[in-house]
Every structure is written in C-alpha cells, then in structure tokens.
FILUM-760925 format. One record per residue (C-alpha): residue number from 1; chain; x, y, z. Coordinates in nm, 2 decimals. Example, Ala and Ser with C-alpha at 12.3 -4.5 7.8 and 13.67 -1.06 7.14 Angstrom:
VEXTOR pos unit     xx     yy     zz
VEXTOR   1    A   1.23  -0.45   0.78
VEXTOR   2    A   1.37  -0.11   0.71
***
This chain:
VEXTOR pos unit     xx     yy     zz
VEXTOR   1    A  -0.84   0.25  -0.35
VEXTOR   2    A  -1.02   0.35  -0.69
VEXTOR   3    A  -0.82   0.73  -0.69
VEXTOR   4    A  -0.47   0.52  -0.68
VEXTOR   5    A  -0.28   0.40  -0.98
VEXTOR   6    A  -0.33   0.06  -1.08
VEXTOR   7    A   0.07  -0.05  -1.00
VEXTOR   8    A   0.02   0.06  -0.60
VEXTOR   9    A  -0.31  -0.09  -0.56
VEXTOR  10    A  -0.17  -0.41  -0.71
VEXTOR  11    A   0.13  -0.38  -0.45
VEXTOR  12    A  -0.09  -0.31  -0.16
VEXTOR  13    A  -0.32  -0.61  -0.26
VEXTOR  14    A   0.00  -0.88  -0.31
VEXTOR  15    A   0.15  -0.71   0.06
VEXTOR  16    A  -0.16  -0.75   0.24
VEXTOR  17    A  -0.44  -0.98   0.10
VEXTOR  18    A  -0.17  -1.25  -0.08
VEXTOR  19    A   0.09  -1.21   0.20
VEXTOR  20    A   0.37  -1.14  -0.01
VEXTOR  21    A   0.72  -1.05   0.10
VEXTOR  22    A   0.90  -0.72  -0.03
VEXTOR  23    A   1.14  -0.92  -0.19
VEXTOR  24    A   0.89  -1.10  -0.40
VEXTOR  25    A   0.67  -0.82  -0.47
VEXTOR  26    A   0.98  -0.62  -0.61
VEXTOR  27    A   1.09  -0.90  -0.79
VEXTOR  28    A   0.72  -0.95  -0.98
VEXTOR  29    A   0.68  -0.56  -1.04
VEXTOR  30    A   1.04  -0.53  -1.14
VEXTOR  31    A   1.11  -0.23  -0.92
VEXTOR  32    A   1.32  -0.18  -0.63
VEXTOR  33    A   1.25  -0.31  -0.25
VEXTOR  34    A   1.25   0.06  -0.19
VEXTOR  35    A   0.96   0.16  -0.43
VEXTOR  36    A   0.74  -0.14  -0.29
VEXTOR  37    A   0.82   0.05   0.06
VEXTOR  38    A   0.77   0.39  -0.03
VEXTOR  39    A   0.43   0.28  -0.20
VEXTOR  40    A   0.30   0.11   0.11
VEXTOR  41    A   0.38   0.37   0.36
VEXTOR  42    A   0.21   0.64   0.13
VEXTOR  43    A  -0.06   0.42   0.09
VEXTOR  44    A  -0.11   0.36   0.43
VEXTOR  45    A  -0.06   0.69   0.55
VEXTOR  46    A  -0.38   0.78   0.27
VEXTOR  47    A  -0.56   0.52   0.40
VEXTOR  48    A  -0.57   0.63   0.78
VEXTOR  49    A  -0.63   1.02   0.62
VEXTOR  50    A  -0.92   0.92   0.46
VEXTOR  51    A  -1.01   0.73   0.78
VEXTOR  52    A  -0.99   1.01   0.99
VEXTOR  53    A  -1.20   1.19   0.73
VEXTOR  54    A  -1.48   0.98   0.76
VEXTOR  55    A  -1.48   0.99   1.14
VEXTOR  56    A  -1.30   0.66   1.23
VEXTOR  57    A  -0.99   0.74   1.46
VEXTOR  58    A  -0.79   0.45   1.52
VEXTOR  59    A  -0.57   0.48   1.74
VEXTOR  60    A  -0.64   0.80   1.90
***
C-alpha cells in the first residue's frame, strides 16, 4: 500500500477497515461514487497481482 497515492489508500482503508459505504466515502473525499469504485477495483486487482507475485494464489 506504501507505492499508492495517499487519496486511494485512504479510500481503501474507510471501504474496508471503517466499513464505510460508497456513498459516504464519496461524499467525505468529495469525488464521485464512480471514482471511489474505480479506485477500489484497481486497488484490488493490484493487490491480488502482487499476491500472486509473492506466491499466494487465492483462489486458484
């Protein structure tokens, strides 16, 4: 998470640590619920890359 800019990781840690809707994560960031989506799908999609880099397959 250190290689990401600060706004995702901030998204990703209200989304899935603080349990925070879209909505309200959107709302806080003043972006669009789009953005907040487009961020967490590219973050998880990293996420399982460097996974899979580092010999975990989930999954699979």
């Amino acid at each position: 998470m250190d290689s990401v800019k600060k706004e995702e990781r901030d998204i990703f840690i209200m989304f899935y640590y603080k349990s925070k809707k879209i909505k309200e994560i959107a709302k806080k960031m003043d972006i669009s619920q789009s953005k907040v989506k487009i961020v967490l799908h590219r973050l998880r999609k990293l996420i399982k890359k460097r996974l899979k880099e580092r010999g975990y397959n989930y999954g699979e």
